[in-house]
C-alpha positions in Angstrom: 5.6 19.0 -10.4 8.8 16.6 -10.7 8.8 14.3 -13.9 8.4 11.3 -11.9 5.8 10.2 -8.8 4.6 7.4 -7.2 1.1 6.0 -6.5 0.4 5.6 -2.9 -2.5 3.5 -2.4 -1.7 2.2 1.6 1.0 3.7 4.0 2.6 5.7 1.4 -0.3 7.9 1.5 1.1 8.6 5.4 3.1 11.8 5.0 4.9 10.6 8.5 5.7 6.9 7.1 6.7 8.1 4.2 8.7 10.4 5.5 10.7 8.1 7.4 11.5 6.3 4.9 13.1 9.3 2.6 13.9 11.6 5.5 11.3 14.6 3.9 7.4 14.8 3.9 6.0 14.8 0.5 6.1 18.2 -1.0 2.7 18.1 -2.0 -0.2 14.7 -2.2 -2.2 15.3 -5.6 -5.5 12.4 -4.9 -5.9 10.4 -7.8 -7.4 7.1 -9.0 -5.9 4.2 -11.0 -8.4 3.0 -13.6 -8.5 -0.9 -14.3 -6.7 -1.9 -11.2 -7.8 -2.9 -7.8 -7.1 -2.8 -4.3 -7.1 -5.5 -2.2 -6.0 -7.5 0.8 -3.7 -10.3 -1.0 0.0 -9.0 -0.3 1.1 -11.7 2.2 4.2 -12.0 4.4 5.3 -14.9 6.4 5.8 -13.9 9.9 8.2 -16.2 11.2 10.6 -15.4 8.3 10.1 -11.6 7.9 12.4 -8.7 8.7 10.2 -7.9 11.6 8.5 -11.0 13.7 5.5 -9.8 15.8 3.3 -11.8 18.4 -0.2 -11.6 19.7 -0.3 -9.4 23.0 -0.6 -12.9 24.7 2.5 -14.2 23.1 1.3 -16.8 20.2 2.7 -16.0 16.9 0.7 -15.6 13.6 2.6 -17.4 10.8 0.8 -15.0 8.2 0.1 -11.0 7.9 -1.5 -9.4 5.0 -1.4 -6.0 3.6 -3.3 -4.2 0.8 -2.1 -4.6 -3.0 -2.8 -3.4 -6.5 -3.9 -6.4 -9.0 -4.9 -5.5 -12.6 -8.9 -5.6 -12.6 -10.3 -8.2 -14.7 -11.9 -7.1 -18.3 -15.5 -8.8 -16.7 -15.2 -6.2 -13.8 -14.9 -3.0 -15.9 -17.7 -1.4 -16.4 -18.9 -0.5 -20.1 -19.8 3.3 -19.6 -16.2 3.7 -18.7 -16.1 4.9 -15.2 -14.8 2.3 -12.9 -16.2 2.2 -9.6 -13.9 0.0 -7.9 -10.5 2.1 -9.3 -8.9 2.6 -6.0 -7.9 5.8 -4.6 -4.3 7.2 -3.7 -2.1 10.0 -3.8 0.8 11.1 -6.7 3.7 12.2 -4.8 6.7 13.5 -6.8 9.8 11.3 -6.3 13.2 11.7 -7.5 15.2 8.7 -9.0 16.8 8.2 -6.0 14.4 8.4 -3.9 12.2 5.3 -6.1 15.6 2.9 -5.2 14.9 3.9 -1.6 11.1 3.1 -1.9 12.1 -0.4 -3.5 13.8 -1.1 -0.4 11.2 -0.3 1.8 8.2 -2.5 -0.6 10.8 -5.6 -0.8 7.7 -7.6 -1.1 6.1 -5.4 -3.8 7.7 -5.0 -8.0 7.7 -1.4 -8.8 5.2 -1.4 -12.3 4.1 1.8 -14.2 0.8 2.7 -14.1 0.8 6.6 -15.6 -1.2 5.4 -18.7 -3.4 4.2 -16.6 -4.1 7.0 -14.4 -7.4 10.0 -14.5 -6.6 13.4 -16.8 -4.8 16.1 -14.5 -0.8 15.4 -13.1 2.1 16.8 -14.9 4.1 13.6 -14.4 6.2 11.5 -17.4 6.3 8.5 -15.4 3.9 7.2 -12.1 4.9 4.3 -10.8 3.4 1.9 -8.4 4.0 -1.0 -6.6 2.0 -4.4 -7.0 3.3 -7.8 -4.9 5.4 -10.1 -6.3 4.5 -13.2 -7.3 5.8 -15.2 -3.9 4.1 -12.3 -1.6 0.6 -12.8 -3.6 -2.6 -14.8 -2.4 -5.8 -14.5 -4.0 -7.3 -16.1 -0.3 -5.8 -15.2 2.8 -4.4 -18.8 4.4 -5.7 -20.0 7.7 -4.7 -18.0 10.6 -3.8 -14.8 8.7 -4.2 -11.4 10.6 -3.7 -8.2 9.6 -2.0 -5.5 11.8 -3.9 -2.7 13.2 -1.3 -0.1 14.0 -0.8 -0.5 9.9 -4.5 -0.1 9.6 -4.7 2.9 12.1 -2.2 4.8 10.2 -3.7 3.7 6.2 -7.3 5.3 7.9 -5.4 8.5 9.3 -3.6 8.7 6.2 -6.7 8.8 3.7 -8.6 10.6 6.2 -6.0 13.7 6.1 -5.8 13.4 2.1 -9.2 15.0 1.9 -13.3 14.7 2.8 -14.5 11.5 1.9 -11.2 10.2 0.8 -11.0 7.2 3.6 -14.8 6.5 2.6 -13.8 5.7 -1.1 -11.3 3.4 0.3 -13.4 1.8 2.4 -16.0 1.8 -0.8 -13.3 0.1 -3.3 -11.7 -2.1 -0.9 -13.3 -2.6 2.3 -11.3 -3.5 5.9 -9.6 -6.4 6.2 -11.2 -9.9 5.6 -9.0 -11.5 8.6 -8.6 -10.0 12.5 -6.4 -7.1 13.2 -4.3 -7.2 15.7 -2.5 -5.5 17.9 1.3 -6.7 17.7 4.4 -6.9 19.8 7.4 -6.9 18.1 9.7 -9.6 19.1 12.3 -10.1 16.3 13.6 -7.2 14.3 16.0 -7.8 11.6 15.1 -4.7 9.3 17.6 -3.8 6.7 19.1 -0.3 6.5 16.5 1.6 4.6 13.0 -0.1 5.4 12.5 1.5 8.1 8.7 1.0 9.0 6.1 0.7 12.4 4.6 -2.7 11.0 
């Protein structure tokens, strides 16, 4: 094991997208959980003003898009016995320090935190980082209008569904689909920086 990782908890968890993105598939995906966090559906990104601009198949535009993100649970939401039902399921993949500078790129809506005190008994990593929106890219509701995207959704169920039985289940369990339609998009701006490269 490498002496630092990352926790996927959405795309990352996609040995294909994150391999474009560092130009290697992950060595190796060890599932975990994160304790006292959630996962949910409040990373938002303005359409219009994106890197990447997509339309409906019939050519309207959706001003909003949300993606899945990882919020510190609430003390009310833990539960007493200790276990946390709701601690949302990933994968720890070993990262070197270059390679974290190359996934801030790529999650230019997201702050990289660390979360390894946080994290279940049984990695080998000193530091496990993950990424949580920033503050202008969080919303607690999704606005009026908002979509989601389902080639993004497609690859986050193939993704989980590859890391082991039941895997994409306990996503599902912890976070549920998204709360707005999924569509399927047509990309008709694309200003993507070197770096972020991405399907969504």
């Amino acid at each position: 094991m490498g002496a630092l990782a990352v926790f996927g908890y959405g795309s990352l968890v996609s040995r294909s997208s994150f391999a474009q993105t560092l130009g290697r598939e992950p060595d190796h995906l060890l599932p975990a959980r994160l304790p006292g966090w959630r996962r949910t559906w409040s990373l938002l990104r303005d359409n219009l003003a994106a890197e990447k601009t997509f339309s409906r198949p019939d050519g309207r535009v959706p001003r909003w898009v949300l993606g899945v993100n990882l919020e510190p649970a609430a003390g009310a939401e833990l539960l007493g016995t200790g276990d946390d039902e709701l601690a949302p399921n990933g994968a720890l993949i070993a990262v070197s320090e270059g390679e974290l500078e190359r996934l801030d790129v790529r999650e230019l809506r997201y702050d990289r935190v660390e979360v390894g005190a946080d994290l279940d008994e049984g990695h080998e990593f000193e530091r496990v980082f993950a990424y949580t929106a920033r503050r202008d890219h969080f919303c607690a509701e999704p606005p009026a209008g908002a979509v989601a995207m389902a080639p993004y959704l497609r690859a986050v169920e193939a993704a989980f569904t590859e890391l082991g039985q039941g895997q994409w289940e306990l996503f599902l369990q912890t976070t549920g689909l998204p709360p707005v339609e999924a569509i399927e998009p047509v990309l008709i701006e694309d200003r993507i920086p070197p770096g972020n490269p991405r399907d969504w």
